[in-house]
N, C-alpha and C positions, 0 to 999 in steps of 0.2 A: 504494500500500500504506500501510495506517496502522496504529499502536500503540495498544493501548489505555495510557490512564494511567489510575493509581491512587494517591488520594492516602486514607495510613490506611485502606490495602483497602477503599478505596470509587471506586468508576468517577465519574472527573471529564470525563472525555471522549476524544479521541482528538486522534493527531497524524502529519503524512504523514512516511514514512519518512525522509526526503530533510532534514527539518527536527530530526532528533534529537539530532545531535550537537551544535546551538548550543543547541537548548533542555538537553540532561543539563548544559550547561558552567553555562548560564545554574542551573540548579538548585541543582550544587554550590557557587557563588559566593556565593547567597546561602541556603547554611546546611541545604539539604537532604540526606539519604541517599538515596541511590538504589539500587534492587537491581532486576537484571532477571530477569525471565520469560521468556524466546526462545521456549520450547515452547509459551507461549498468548498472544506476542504481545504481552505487555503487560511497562509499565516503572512500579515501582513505589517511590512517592515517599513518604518518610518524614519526619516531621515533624522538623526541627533540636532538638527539645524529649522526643523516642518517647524511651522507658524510662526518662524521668525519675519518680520515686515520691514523691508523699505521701501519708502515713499520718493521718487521719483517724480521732479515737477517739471513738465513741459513749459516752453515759451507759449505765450497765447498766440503770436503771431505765428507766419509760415515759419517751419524750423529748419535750420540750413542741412545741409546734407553732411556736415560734419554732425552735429549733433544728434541726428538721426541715424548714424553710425555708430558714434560711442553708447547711446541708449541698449540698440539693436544687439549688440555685441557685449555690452553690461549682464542682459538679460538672457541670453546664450550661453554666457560662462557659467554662468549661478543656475541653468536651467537645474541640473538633476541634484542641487544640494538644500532641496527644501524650502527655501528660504524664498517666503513669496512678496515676489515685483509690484507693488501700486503705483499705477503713473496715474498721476493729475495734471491739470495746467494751472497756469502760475499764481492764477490768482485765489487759488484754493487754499483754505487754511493748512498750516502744518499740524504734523500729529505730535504729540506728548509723547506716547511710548514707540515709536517707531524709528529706523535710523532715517532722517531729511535729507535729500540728496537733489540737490538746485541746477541745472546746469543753463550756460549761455557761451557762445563766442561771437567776435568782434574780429575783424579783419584789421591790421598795425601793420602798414606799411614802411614802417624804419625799422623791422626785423627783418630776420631769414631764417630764424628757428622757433618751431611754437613754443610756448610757455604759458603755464597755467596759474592764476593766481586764485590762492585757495581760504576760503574766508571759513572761520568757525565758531560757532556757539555752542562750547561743551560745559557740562559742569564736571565737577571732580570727580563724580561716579564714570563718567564717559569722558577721559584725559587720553585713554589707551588706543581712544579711535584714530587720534592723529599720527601718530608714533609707526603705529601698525601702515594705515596708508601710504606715510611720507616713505616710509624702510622700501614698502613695493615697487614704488615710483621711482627711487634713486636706482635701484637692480637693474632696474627696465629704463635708464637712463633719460626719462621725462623732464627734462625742465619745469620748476613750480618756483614759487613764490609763497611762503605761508602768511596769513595774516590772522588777528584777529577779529569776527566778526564785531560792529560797533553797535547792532541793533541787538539789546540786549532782550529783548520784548522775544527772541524768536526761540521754539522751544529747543530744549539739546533731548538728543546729540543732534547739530544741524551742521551743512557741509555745504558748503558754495564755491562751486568749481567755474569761474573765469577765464574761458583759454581763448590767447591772443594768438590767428594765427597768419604768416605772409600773404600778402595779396596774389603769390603765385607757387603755390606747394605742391608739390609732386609727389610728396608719398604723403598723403592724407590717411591712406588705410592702414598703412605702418604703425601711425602714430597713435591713429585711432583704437587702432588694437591695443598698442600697448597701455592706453590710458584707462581704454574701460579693465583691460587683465588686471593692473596693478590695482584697480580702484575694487574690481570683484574680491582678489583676494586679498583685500587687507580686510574687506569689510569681515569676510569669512575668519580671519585669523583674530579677527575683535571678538566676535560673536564666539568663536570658539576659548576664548580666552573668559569671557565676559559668562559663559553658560558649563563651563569645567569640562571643554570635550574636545576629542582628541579628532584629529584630521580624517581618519578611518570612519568615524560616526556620520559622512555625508556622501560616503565614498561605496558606491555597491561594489566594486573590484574586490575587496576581500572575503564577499560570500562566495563569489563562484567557485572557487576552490571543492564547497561542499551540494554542489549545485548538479544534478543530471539539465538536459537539454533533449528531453525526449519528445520533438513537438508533433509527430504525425499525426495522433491523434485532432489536435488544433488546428492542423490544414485541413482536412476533411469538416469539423464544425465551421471554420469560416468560410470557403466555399460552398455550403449550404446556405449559413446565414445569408450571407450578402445577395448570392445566385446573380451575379453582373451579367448585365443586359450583351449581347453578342456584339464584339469593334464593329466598327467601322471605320474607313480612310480618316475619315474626319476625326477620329478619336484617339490616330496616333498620336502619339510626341514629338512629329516632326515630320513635316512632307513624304517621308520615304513610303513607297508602295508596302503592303502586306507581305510580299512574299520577301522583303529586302530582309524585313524583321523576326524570318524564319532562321533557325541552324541548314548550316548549309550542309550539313554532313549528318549523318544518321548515327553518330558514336555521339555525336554533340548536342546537349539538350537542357532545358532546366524549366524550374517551375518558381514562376517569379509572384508573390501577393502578399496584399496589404492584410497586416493582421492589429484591428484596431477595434478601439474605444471607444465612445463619444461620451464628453463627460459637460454640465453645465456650467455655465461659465458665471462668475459676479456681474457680469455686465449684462445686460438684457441684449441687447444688439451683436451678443458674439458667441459663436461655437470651438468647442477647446474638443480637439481629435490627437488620441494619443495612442501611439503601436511604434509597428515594427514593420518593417518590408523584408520580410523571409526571401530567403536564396537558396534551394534544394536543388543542385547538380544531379541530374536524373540521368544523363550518360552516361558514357562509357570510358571517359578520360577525363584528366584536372583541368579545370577551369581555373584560370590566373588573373588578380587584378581587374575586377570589375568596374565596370565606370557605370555611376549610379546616375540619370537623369530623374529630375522629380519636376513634372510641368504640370503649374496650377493654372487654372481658367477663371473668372478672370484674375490676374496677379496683382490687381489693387484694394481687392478682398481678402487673401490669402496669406498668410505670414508661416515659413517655415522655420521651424528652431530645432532641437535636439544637442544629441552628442556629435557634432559636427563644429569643426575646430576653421577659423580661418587659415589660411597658408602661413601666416607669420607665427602663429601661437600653435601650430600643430608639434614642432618640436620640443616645444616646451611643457605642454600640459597633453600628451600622448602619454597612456600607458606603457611601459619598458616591461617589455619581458624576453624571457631567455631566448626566444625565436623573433626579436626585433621590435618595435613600434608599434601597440595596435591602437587603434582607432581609425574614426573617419577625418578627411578635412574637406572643403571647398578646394575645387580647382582652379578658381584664377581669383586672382588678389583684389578682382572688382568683381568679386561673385554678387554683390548687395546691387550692384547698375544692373548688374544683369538680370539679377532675377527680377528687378524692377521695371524692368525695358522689356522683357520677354518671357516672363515668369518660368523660368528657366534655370532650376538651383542642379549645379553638375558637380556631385561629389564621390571620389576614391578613397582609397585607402590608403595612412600615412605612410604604411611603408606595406612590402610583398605580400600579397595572400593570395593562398593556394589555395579553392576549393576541390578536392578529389571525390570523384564519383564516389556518388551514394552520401557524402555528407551535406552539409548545409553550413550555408553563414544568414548574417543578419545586418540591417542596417537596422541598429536599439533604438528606442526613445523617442522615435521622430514626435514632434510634437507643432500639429496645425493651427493655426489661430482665423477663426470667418467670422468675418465681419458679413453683418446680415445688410444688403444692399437697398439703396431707398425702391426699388423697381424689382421687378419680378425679373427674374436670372437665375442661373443653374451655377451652382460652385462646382467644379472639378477638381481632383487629384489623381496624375496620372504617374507611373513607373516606368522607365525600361531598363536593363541591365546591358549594356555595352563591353565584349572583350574584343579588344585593336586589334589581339594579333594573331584570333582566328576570324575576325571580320562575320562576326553573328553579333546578333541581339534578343532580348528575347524581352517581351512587355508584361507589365506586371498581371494575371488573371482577372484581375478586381480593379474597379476606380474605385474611389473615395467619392462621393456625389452628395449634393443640396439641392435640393429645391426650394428656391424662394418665390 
């Protein structure tokens, strides 16, 4: 008999009965909640970090595409460590118990490097907020300014991030990355300092060790649930005819679907879709280095996030294991234009993966964001799996679909 787990209501895999009670001990030791399910079998693992809040406040006006980056990319790194995002706009009151987090830039045309001037209203229970940030910022070689905030009136911990940057900068997403990385994990090394928990308590990477991954049963239930209506040309990912996005060889094969959630969102106007795009190499030979397309319709509705690293931060915050690098990242350094221009998010793998026949991979966590549009329209979510260097593809079984 086995338990399903679930880490942040999301299925991480399963565990035999017999082994539960070392794994709950081991979980709560380092930092997890645990709450169980008896009636469906499943034990569900909460991040040592779940319902911690920061509040995020928008410009009321249009926001420049820098700071629609650094947000984007804020809210990315912190996706699977529990700790939930509120964004408001600017004129909304601050919260009391929440960490404040302000941002704005200004274009300074008598620089050539950005630099961020950073205002604060802490009291002396939350002194270790600055400290934590500033350390991440200097690693990641950010330019900043610290100051004191002068509007004593604003509640702490509060954080007002000012970044001044050239009228002609060429690596915005560089910079970009590194501001929101250093600004996520300080916030995270406060919060873990501030709640007595240790790095492991946000991180699901240390269960799987004690983890089966036996999902066939779960392909056969989602492909019933869903039962997706038959493609059509119209419905690829990308002008190629049907038979382009056939295997071209009969040893070569796979079965590509979306295995998800749909869960209610705080906001009335939005739908939170949360899974996994399984990868089951059903051939006869290893499949290498998949290139993942994810095309949403329309992509001004659509917001994709998950465990998806951009190109600069994939080295740094990549899992290390004995056989190399795992994770996913984005493949081009203006993945955020792009998938804004063509709702078009193209993501690999940080470093070599083999799938060989009869196994499976996963792209984890994906997590959707739809926005319910003023007009009546259909949301889509499409998949297809791309390998370069046998020139197949294969598309995912199932859309993700809305009617509005």
């Amino acid at each position: 008999m086995k338990i399903d787990i679930k880490y942040q209501n999301s299925v991480i895999g399963k565990i035999e009965y017999d082994s539960i009670v070392s794994f709950s001990r081991f979980c709560e030791e380092n930092g997890f909640t645990l709450r169980w399910k008896l009636e469906d079998q499943t034990l569900l693992i909460m991040s040592g970090l779940d319902k911690q809040k920061v509040t995020v406040f928008r410009e009321e006006k249009d926001e420049s595409e820098c700071q629609s980056k650094l947000i984007s990319n804020f809210k990315h790194v912190l996706l699977d460590t529990g700790i939930l995002i509120e964004e408001r706009k600017g004129s909304d009151t601050l919260t009391e118990k929440n960490i404040n987090i302000k941002w704005s830039d200004t274009i300074n045309e008598d620089i050539t490097v950005p630099k961020i001037n950073i205002f604060y209203n802490l009291s002396p229970k939350h002194k270790a907020v600055k400290s934590f940030l500033e350390n991440q910022l200097e690693n990641l070689e950010v330019a900043f300014v610290s100051k004191k905030e002068k509007n004593n009136n604003l509640p702490s911990p509060t954080i007002i991030l000012q970044c001044e940057l050239p009228s002609d900068f060429k690596d915005l997403q560089i910079w970009s990355d590194k501001v929101s990385l250093g600004l996520a994990i300080g916030v995270c090394h406060y919060l873990c300092e501030k709640l007595n928990k240790s790095a492991q308590s946000f991180s699901p990477s240390c269960l799987m060790p004690f983890l089966h991954h036996d999902g066939e049963n779960d392909v056969t239930e989602n492909k019933e649930q869903h039962n997706p209506p038959p493609k059509t040309t119209e419905e690829k990912p990308d002008s190629s005819s049907e038979s382009d996005l056939l295997p071209s060889k009969k040893d070569i094969d796979m079965e590509v679907f979306f295995d998800y959630t749909v869960y209610p969102s705080t906001s009335k106007n939005q739908f939170i879709v949360k899974g996994d795009l399984d990868m089951r190499n059903t051939g006869e030979g290893d499949l290498l280095n998949p290139l993942i397309c994810i095309k949403v319709q329309p992509a001004e509705l659509i917001n994709v996030g998950g465990q998806i690293l951009p190109p600069g931060s994939a080295g740094v915050l990549g899992v290390q294991s004995s056989s190399g690098m795992k994770g996913w990242k984005y493949m081009d350094s203006d993945w955020f234009e792009k998938a804004q221009d063509r709702g078009e998010y193209w993501i690999g793998p940080i470093d070599q993966l083999d799938i060989p026949a009869g196994e499976s991979s996963a792209l984890p966590h994906l997590q959707f964001t739809i926005e319910q549009p003023e007009e009546k329209t259909e949301a889509i979510i499409r998949g297809v799996i791309f390998f370069q260097d046998k020139n197949v593809s294969f598309p995912s079984n199932n859309d993700i679909r809305f009617s509005f």
